[in-house]
C-alpha positions as CSV (number, residue, x, y, z in Angstrom):
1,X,-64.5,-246.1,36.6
2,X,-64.4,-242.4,36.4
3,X,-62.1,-240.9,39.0
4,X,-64.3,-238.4,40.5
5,X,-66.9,-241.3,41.4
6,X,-64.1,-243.4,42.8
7,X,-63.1,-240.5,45.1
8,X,-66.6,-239.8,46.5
9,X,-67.6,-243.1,47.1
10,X,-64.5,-243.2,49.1
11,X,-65.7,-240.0,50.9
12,X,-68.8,-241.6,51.1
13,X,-67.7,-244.7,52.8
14,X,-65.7,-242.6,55.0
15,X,-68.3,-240.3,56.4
16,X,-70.7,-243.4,57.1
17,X,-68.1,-245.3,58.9
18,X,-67.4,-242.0,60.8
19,X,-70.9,-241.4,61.5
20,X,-71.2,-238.4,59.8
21,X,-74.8,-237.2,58.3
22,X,-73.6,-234.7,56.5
23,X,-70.4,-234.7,53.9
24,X,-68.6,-232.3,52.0
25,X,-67.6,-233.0,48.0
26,X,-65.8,-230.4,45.7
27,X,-68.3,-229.3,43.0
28,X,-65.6,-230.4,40.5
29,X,-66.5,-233.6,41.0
30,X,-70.3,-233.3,42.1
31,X,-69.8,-231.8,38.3
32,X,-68.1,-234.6,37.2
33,X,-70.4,-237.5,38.7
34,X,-73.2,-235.8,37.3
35,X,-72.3,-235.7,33.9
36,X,-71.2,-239.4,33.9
37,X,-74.7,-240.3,35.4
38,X,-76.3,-238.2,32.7
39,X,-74.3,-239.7,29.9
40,X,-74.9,-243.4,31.7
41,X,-79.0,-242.3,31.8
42,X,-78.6,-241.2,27.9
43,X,-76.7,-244.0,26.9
44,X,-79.4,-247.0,28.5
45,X,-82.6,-244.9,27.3
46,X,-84.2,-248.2,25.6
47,X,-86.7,-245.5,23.9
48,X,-84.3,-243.5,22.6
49,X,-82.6,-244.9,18.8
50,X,-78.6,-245.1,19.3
51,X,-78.4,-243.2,16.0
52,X,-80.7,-240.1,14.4
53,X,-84.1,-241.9,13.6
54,X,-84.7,-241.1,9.6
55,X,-88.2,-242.7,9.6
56,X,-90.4,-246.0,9.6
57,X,-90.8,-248.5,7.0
58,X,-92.8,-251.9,6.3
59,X,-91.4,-254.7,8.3
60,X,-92.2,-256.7,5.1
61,X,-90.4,-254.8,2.6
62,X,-87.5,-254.5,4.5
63,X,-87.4,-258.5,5.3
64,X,-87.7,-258.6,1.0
65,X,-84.4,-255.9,0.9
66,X,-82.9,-258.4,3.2
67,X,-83.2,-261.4,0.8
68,X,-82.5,-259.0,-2.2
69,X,-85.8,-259.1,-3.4
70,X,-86.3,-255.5,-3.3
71,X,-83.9,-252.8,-4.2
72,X,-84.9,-249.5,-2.7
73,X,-87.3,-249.3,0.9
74,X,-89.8,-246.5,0.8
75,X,-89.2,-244.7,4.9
76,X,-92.1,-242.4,5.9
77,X,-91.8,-239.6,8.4
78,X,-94.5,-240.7,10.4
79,X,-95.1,-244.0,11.6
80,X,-98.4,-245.5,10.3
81,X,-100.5,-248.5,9.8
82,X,-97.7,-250.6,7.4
83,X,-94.8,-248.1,8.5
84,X,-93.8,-249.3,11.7
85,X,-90.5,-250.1,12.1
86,X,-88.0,-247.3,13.0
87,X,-85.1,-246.8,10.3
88,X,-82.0,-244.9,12.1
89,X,-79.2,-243.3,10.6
90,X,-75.2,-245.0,10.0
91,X,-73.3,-244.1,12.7
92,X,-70.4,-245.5,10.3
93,X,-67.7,-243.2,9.2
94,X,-68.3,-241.1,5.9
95,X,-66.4,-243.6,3.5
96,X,-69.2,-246.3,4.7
97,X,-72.4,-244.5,4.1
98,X,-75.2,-246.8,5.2
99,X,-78.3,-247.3,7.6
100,X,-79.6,-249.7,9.7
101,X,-83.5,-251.2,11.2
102,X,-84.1,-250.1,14.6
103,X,-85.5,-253.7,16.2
104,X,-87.7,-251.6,18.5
């Protein structure tokens, strides 16, 4: 757990035991809790692809690419009546070029 979140939760915990309604946190780490809860909101975004989206394609002709039936997938921009599954990016390193179907 990130340090900063550790510290005020023990501040926290500390200042209810005591009674306290009001406590005092160094912006350092109000700085540093926010950005993890920002990156932890960014991260779990089930909307949001995990890699850049590149287009849609037909569920069907990427099922045949699958079974090496088919050896190139047209993508569209848009998504549209038979483009309608999301095709994202490779997050891979350069020297494994590559993409992957988006299942949502």
């Amino acid at each position: 757990m990130n340090p900063a979140i550790t510290y005020a939760k023990a501040c926290l915990h500390r200042a209810i035991n005591q009674g306290d309604k009001v406590m005092t946190i160094s912006t350092l780490d109000l700085k540093d809790v926010l950005a993890e809860l920002e990156r932890l909101v960014t991260h779990h975004d089930p909307a949001r692809p995990i890699a850049p989206l590149v287009g849609w394609a037909d569920p069907e002709k990427i099922q045949q690419m699958r079974q090496g039936q088919r050896r190139y997938l047209t993508v569209s921009r848009k998504k549209g009546e038979m483009f309608t599954q999301q095709v994202c990016a490779s997050t891979m390193s350069p020297s494994d070029r590559g993409g992957y179907v988006s299942d949502t």
